[in-house]
ROGUZA-10902 format. One record per residue (C-alpha): residue number from 1; x, y negated, z negated. Coordinates in Angstrom, 1 decimal. Layout:
% ROGUZA-10902
   n     px     py     pz
 NUM      X      Y      Z
...
% end
This chain:
% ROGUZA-10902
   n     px     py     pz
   1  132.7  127.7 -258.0
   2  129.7  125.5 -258.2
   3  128.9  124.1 -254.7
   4  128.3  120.7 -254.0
   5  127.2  118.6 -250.8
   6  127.7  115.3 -250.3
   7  125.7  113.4 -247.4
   8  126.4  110.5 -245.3
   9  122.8  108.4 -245.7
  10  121.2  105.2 -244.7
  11  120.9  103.5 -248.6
  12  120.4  100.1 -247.2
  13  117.9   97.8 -249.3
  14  116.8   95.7 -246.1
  15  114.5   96.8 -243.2
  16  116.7   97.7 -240.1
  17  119.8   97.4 -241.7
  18  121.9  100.5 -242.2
  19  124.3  100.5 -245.4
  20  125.7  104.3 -244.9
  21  127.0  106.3 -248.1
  22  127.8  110.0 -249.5
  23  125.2  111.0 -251.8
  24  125.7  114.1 -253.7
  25  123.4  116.7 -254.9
  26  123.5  120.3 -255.0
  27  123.3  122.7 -252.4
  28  119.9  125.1 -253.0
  29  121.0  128.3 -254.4
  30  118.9  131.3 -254.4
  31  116.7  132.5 -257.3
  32  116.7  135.9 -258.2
  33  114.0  138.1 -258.6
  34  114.2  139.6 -262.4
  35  114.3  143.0 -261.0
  36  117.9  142.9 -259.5
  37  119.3  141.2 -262.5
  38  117.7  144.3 -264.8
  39  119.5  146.9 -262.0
  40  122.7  144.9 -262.6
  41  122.5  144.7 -266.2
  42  121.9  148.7 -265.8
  43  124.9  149.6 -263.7
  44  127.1  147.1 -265.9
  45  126.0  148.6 -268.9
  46  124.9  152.7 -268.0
  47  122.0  152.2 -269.6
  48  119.0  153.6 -267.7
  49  116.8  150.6 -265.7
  50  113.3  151.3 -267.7
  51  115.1  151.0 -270.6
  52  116.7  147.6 -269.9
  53  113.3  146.5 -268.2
  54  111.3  148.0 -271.5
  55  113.7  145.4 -273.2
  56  113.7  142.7 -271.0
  57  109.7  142.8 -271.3
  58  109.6  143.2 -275.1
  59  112.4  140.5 -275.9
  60  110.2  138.1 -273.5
  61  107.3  138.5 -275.3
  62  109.1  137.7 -279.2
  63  110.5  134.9 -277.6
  64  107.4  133.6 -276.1
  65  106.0  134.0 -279.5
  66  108.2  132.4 -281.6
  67  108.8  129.8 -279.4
  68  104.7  128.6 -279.6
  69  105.0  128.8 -283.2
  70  107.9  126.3 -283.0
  71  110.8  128.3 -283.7
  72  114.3  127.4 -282.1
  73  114.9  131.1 -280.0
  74  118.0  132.7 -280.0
  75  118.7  134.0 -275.9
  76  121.5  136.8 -276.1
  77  124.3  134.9 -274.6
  78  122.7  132.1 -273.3
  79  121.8  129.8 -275.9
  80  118.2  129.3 -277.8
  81  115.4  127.7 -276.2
  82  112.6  125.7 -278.3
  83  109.1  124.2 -277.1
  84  108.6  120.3 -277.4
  85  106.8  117.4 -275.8
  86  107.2  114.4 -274.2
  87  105.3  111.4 -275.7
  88  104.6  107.0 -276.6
  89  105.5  106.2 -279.9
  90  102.4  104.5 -281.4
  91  102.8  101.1 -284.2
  92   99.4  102.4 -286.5
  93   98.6  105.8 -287.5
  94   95.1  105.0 -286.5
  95   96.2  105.2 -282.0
  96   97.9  109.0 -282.7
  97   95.8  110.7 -280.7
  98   96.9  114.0 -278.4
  99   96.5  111.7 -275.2
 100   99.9  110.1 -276.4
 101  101.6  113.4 -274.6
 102  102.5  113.4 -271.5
 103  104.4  117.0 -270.8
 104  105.0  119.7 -272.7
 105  108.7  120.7 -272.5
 106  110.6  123.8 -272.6
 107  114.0  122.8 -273.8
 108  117.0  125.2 -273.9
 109  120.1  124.6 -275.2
 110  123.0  126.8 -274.0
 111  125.6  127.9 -276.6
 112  129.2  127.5 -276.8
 113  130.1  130.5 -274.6
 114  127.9  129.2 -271.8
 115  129.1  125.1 -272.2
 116  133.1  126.4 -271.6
 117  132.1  128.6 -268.9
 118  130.5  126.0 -267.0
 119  133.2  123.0 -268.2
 120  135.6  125.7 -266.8
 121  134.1  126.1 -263.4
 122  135.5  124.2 -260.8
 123  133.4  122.1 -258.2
 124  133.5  122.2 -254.5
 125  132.2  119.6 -252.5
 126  131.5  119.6 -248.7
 127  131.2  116.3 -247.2
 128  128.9  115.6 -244.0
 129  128.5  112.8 -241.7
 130  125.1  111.2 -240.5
 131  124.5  113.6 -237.8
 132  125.5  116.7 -240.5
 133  129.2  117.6 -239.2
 134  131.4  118.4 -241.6
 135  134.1  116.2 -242.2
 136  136.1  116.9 -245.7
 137  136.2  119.3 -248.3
 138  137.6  118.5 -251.4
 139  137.4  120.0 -255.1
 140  136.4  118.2 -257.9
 141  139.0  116.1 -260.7
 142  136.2  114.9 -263.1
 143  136.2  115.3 -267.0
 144  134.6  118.4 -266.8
 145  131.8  117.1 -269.1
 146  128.6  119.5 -269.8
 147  125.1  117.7 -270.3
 148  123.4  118.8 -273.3
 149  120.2  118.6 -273.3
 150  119.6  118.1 -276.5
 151  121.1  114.3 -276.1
 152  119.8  113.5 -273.0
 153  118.5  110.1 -271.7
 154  114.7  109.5 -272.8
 155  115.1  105.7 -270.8
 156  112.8  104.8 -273.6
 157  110.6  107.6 -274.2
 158  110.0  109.8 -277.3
 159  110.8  113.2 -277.3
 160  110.3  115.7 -280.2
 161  112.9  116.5 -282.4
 162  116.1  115.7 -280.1
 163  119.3  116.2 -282.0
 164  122.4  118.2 -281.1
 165  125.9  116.9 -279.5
 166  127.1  116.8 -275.8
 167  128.2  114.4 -273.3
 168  125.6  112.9 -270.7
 169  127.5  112.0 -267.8
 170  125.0  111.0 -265.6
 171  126.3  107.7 -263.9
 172  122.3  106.4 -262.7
 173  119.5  106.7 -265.1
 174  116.6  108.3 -263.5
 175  113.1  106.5 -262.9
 176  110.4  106.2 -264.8
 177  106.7  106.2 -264.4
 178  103.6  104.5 -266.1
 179  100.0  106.0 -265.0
 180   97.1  108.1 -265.9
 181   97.8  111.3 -265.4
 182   94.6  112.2 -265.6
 183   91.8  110.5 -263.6
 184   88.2  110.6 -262.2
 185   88.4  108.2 -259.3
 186   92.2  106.5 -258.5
 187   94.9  105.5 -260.9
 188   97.7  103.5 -260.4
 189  101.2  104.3 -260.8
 190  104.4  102.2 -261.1
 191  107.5  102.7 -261.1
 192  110.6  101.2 -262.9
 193  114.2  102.2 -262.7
 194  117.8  100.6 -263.7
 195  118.7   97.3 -262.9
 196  120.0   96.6 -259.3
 197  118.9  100.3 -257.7
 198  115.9  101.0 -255.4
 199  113.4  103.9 -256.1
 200  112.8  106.2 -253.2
 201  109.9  108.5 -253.6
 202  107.8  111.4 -252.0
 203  104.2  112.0 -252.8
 204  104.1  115.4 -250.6
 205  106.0  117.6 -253.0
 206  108.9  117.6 -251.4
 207  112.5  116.5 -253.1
 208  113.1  112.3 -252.0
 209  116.1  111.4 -250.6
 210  117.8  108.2 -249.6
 211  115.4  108.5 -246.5
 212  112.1  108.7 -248.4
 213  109.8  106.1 -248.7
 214  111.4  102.8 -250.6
 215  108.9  101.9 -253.9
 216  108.0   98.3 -253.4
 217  105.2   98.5 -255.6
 218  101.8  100.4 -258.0
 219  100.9  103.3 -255.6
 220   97.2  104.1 -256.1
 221   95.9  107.7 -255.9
 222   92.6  109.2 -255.2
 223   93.2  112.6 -255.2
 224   95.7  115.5 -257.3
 225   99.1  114.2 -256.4
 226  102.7  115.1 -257.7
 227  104.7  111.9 -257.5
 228  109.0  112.7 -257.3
 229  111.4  109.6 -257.2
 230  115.1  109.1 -257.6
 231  117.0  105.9 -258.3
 232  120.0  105.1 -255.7
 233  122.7  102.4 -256.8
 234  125.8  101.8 -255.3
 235  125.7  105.4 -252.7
 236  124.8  107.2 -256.0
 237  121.9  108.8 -256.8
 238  120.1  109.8 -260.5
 239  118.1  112.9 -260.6
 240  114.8  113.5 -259.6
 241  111.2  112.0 -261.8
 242  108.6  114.3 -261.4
 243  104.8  113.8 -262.2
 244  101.3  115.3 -260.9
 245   98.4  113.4 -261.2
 246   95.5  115.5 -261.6
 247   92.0  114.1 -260.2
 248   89.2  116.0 -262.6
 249   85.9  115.0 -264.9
 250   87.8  113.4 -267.6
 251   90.3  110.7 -267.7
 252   93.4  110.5 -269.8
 253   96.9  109.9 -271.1
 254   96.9  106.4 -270.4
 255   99.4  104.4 -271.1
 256  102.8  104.1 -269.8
 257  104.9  107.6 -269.9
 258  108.2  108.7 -268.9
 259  108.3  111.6 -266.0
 260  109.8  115.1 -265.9
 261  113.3  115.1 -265.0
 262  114.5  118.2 -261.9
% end
């Protein structure tokens, strides 16, 4: 059962007016350390823990391999994983340059097994009011679709070598961003989402919510800052832009750029 909140929020446009609506996201789940997933593995399986950890650390490091080389890497019963980039398309050959990147990408792609398991799981939602009461719990009716990230929403950008099938269902298209990402003094950095939604953002490193700060226009930085914004239209909201702007002896990646997605 995947667990789902949904929030009552302020997602008014105008100053002092409150427009409340549900906004969904995920509740936080825990990460696990590697080790308790190699002592499950072992009591699942018999097999001794060193051996599964001897495995685990061997397997890592042919993946990690292959993967820098640019193969597509199987994961046992996961998927494969492959490293990319983010980048601008250029018109001439004579602008390619390595500045035209803007992330490099670890892309994974789960496999069959994994897409059924998770179009199969059901989703449980927990509503809250304003003042975080609990007032319905419902569970979910939707279409079950799984995103793929091998088709997933560039808004405009260029990413290497995207190709596969899958269904994005995401309903609000994330922001994007436009800036330096590398700088020696300040850069500026703008911000541009669909149609009709407002940007909320956070430049502390925390997640933004329908609370944060509303983007009305460039924000200039002077110093190493990671920039995260969301999109809200009609109570819903996209999924989190990410970006760090690093302050350092050289400038760089100019240009406008789309931003990470959480």
């Amino acid at each position: 059962m995947i667990q789902i909140k949904a929030k009552q929020q302020n997602v008014s446009f105008e100053k002092n007016v409150e427009k409340l609506a549900f906004v969904l996201s995920a509740h936080l789940y825990n990460t696990l350390d590697a080790s308790k997933v190699i002592e499950e593995a072992a009591k699942r399986s018999g097999i001794s823990v060193g051996v599964i950890k001897a495995a685990w650390d061997a397997a890592g490091e042919v993946i990690r391999t292959w993967a820098t080389e640019g193969h597509n890497v199987p994961l046992p019963g996961l998927g494969s994983m492959r490293f990319g980039v983010r980048s601008k398309s250029v018109q001439s050959v004579e602008d390619v340059k390595t500045s035209l990147i803007s992330a490099r990408r670890v892309i994974f792609t789960p496999s069959k097994e994994v897409k059924d398991e998770l179009q199969a799981t059901k989703i449980a939602i927990t509503c809250y009011d304003k003042d975080g009461n609990i007032v319905k719990r419902v569970t979910s009716a939707d279409t079950n679709d799984v995103e793929d990230p091998e088709q997933e929403n560039t808004s405009g950008g260029n990413t290497s070598g995207n190709s596969g099938s899958g269904s994005v269902t995401q309903s609000v298209s994330a922001p994007t961003f436009s800036g330096n990402t590398q700088f020696t003094e300040s850069t500026q950095v703008s911000m541009s989402g669909p149609a009709g939604a407002e940007i909320r953002y956070t430049t502390d490193g925390s997640q933004p919510t329908a609370q944060s700060t509303l983007y009305s226009g460039p924000l200039t930085l002077t110093e190493t800052t990671t920039v995260k914004a969301i999109a809200i239209k009609d109570g819903q909201s996209s999924a989190v832009t990410s970006r760090t702007y690093t302050k350092g002896s050289n400038s760089g990646g100019g240009g406008g750029e789309n931003g990470d997605m959480d």
